[in-house]
C-alpha positions as CSV (number, residue, x, y, z in Angstrom):
1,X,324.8,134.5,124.3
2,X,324.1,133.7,120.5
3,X,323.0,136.5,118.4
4,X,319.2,136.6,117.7
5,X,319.3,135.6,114.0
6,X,320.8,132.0,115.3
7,X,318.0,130.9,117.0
8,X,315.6,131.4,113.9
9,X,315.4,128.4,111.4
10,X,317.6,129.0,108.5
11,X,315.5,127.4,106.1
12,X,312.9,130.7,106.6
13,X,316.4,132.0,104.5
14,X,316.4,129.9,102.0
15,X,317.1,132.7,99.2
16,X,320.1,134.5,100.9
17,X,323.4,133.8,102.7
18,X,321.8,132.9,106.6
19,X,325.2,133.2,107.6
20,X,325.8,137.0,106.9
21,X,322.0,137.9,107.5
22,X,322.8,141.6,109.9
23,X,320.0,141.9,112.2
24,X,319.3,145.6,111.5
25,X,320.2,146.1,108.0
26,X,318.0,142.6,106.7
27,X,315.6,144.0,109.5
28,X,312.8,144.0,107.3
29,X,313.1,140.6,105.6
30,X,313.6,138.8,109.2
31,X,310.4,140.0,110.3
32,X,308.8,139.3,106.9
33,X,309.9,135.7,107.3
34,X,309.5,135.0,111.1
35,X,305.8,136.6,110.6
36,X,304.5,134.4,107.8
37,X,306.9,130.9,108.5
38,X,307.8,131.5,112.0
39,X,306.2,129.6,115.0
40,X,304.8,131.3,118.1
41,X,308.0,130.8,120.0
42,X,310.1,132.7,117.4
43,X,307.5,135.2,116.8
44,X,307.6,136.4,120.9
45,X,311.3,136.4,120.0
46,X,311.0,138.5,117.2
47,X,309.3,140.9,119.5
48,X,311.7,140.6,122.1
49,X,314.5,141.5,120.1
50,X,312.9,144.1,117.8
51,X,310.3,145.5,119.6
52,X,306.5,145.4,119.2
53,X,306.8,148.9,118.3
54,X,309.1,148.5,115.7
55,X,307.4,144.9,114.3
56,X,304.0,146.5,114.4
57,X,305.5,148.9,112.1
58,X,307.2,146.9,109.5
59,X,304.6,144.4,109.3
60,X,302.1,147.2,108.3
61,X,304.4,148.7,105.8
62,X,304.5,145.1,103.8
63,X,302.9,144.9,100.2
64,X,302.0,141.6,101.1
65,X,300.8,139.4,103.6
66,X,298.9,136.1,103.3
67,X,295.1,136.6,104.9
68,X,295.9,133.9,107.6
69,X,299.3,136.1,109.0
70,X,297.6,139.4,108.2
71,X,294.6,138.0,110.9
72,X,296.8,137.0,113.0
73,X,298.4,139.8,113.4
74,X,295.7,142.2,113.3
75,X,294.5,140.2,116.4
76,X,297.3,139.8,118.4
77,X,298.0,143.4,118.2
78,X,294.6,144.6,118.5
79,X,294.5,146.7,115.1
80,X,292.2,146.8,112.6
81,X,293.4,145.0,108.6
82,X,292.6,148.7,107.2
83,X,295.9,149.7,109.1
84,X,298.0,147.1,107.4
85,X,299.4,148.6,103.7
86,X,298.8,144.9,102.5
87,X,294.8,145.1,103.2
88,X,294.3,148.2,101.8
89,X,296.6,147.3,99.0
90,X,294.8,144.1,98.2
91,X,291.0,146.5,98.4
92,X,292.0,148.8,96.0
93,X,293.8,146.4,93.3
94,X,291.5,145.2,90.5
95,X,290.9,141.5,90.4
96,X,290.8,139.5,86.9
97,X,287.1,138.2,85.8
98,X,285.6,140.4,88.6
99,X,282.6,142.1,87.8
């Protein structure tokens, strides 16, 4: 059976070595990816093999996460954006030019 990280798209990895990616230590940066470039299909993988527990965690412990993936997942999971670090992040930050 091939290892998890094989049946993701490399290109998500485009900044590191795909090759030596370790499932548990780069934990973090594979969700990260599969979350914001990933397709459905890889995203019920991603919960497969890391568990909605443990992705529900890590995606709201993210500084960032574009408005369209931070819906997404909000909805899929059934939890408010205010539970998502990246939402209330994004509130409480000042914006240039906004008065």
């Amino acid at each position: 059976m091939a290892s998890f990280i094989h049946q993701i798209n490399p290109v998500y990895f485009w900044d590191v070595n795909a090759e030596v990616l370790d499932e548990k230590k780069s934990q973090r940066l594979i969700i990260e990816r599969i979350a914001v470039l990933g397709n459905l299909q890889e995203i019920k993988a991603m919960i497969k093999h890391y568990g909605k527990k443990e992705v529900l965690k890590t995606l709201c412990n993210l500084n960032y996460l574009d408005p369209k993936t931070l819906n997404f997942f909000s909805l899929m999971f059934h939890m408010p954006k205010t539970d998502f670090k990246c939402y209330t992040r994004k509130q409480s930050t000042p914006r240039h030019w906004n008065y």
